[in-house]
C-alpha positions in Angstrom: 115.9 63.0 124.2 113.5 63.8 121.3 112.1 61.2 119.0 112.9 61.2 115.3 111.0 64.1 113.2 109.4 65.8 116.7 110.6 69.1 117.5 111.0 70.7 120.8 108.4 73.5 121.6 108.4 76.6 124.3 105.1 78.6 125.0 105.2 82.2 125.9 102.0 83.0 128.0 101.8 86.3 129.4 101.4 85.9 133.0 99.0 87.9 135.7 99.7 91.4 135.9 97.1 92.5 138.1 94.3 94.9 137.2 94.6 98.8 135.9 92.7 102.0 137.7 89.4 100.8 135.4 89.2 97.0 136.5 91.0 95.8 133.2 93.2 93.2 133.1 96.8 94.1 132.4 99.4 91.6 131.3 102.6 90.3 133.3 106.0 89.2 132.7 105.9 86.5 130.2 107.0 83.1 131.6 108.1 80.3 129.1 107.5 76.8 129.6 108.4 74.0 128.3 105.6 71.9 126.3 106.1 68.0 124.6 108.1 67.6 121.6 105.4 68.3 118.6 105.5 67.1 115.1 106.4 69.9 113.0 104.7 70.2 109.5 106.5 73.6 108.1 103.6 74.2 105.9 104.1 77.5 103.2 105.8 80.9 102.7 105.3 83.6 101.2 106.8 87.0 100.3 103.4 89.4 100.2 104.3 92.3 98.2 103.5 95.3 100.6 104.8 99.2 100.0 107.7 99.4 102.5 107.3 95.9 103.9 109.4 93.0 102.9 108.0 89.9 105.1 108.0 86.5 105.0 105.0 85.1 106.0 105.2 81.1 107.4 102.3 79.2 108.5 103.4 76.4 109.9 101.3 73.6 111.8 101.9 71.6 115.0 100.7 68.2 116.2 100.8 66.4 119.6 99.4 63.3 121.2 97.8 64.5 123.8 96.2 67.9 124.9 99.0 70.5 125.9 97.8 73.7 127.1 97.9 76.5 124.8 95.3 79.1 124.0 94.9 81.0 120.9 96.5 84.5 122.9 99.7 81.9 123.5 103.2 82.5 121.3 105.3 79.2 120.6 108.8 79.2 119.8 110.0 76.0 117.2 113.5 76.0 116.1 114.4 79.6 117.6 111.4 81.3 115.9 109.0 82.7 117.5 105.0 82.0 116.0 102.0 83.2 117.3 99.0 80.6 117.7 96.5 81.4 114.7 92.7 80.8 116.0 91.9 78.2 118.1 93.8 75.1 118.5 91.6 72.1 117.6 91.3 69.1 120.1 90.8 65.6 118.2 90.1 62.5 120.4 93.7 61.4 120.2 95.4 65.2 120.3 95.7 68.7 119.0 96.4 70.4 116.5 97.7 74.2 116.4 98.2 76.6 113.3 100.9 78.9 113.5 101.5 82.2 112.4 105.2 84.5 111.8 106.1 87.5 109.9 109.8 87.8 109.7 112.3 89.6 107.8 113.6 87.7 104.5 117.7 89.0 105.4 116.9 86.9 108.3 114.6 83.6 107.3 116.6 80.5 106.3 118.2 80.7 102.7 122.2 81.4 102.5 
């Protein structure tokens, strides 16, 4: 069970795919797992205005107790959206805090 005003939180974390014919490093399958509930603060929109582009951009930001691992190249899903991290999560004594970033189309994003 989740505690009041916490929302549940997958990461997507592309996993080891080996290396390619030059040495570099090529992704895997991505594996999702689980992380602790977060505090959710759904931060702003907004509609840029873009030729041939109607996205709505959210930048939402995460809090835990704690230190969960998640890099910056990590994508979280909250509430069946899926965000990628933006920069660095910050580690306080007492958690961590993570920026999120999502483009998504308008006919799609909350509203009717």
């Amino acid at each position: 069970m989740i505690a009041a005003g916490l929302v549940q939180v997958t990461r997507l974390r592309a996993g080891d795919g080996g290396t390619d014919q030059y040495g570099e490093a090529v992704p895997g399958p991505v594996v999702e797992t689980p992380l602790p509930p977060a505090l959710l603060n759904p931060g702003g929109t907004s509609e840029p205005v873009t030729a041939g582009s109607t996205p709505v951009i959210s930048q939402p930001t995460l809090y835990w107790r704690g230190k969960p691992d998640i890099r910056s190249s990590d994508l979280l899903r909250v509430a069946g959206v899926t965000y990628r991290v933006e920069g660095a999560p910050a580690r306080w004594p007492k958690g961590s805090v993570v920026t999120l970033h999502a483009a998504t189309d308008p006919k799609t994003t909350g509203g009717a």
